[in-house]
C-alpha positions as CSV (number, residue, x, y, z in Angstrom):
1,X,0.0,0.0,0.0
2,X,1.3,3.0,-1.5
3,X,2.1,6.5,1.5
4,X,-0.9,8.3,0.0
5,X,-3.3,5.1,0.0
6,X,-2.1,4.8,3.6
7,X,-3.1,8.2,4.4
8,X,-6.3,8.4,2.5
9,X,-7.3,5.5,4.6
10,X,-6.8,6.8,7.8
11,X,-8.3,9.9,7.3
12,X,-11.4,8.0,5.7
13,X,-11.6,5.9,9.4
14,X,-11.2,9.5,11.4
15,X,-13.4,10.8,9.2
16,X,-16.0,7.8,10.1
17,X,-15.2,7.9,13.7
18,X,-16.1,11.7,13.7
19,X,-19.2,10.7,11.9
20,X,-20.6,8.3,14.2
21,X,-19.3,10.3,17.3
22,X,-21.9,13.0,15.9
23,X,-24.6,11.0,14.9
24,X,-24.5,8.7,18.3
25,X,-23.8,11.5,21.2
26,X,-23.9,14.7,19.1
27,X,-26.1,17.5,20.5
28,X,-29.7,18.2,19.5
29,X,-32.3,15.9,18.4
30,X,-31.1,12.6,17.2
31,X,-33.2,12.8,14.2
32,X,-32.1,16.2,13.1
33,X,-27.7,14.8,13.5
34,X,-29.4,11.6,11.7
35,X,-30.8,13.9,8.8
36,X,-27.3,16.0,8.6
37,X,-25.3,13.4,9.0
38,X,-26.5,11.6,5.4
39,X,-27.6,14.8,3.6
40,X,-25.3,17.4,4.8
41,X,-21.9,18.7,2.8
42,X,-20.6,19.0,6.0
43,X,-20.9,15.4,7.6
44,X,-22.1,13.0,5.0
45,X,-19.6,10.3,3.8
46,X,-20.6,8.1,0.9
47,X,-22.2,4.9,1.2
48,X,-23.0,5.5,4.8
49,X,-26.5,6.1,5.3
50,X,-29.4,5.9,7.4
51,X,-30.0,2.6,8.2
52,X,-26.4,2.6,9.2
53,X,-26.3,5.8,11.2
54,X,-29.8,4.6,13.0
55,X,-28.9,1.4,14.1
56,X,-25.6,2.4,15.4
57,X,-27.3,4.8,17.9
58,X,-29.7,2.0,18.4
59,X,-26.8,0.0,19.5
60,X,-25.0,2.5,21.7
61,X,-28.2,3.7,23.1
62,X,-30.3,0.7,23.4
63,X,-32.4,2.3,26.7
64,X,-33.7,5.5,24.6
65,X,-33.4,4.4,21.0
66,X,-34.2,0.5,20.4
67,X,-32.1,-0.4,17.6
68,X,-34.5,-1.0,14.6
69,X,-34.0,-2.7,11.3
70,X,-35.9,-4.1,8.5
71,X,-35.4,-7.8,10.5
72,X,-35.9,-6.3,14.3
73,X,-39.5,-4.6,12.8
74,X,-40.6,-8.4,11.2
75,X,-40.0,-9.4,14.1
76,X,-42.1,-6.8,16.1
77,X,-44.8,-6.7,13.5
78,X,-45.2,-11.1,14.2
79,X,-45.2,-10.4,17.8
80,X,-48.3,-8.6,17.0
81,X,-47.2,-4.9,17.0
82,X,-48.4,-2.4,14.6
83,X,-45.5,-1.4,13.3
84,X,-44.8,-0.2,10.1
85,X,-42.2,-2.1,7.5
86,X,-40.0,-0.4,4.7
87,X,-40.4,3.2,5.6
């Protein structure tokens, strides 16, 4: 691996790091870091998205943000919970 791959790469994880930092214990509403975080010039990263970003604070936050995906809402939704699926 070439000096500059090296150093592309490493900024690309400290880039990430400082991503999920923001979107996990960032101030303001977690949906509004969420929103920024895929959408804005300032913090989005390509191919990191939502789904990503939301389930990682569901993971770090489990007691105020249950982490949700398209399998944890199947689940839910056979339990018998109206939840809603693909939204």
């Amino acid at each position: 691996m070439g000096h500059g791959l090296r150093r592309r790469c490493r900024e690309g994880v400290l880039a990430g790091r400082i991503l999920l930092n923001y979107a996990v214990w960032g101030n303001g509403s977690v949906s509004a870091r969420l929103w920024n975080a895929i959408r804005s010039d300032d913090w989005a990263i390509p191919h990191v998205g939502l789904s990503s970003l939301g389930e990682s604070v569901g993971w770090a936050r489990p007691d105020e943000f249950p982490p949700r995906n398209m399998q944890t809402s199947k689940g839910l939704r056979a339990l018998g919970y109206n939840v809603r699926i693909g939204v």
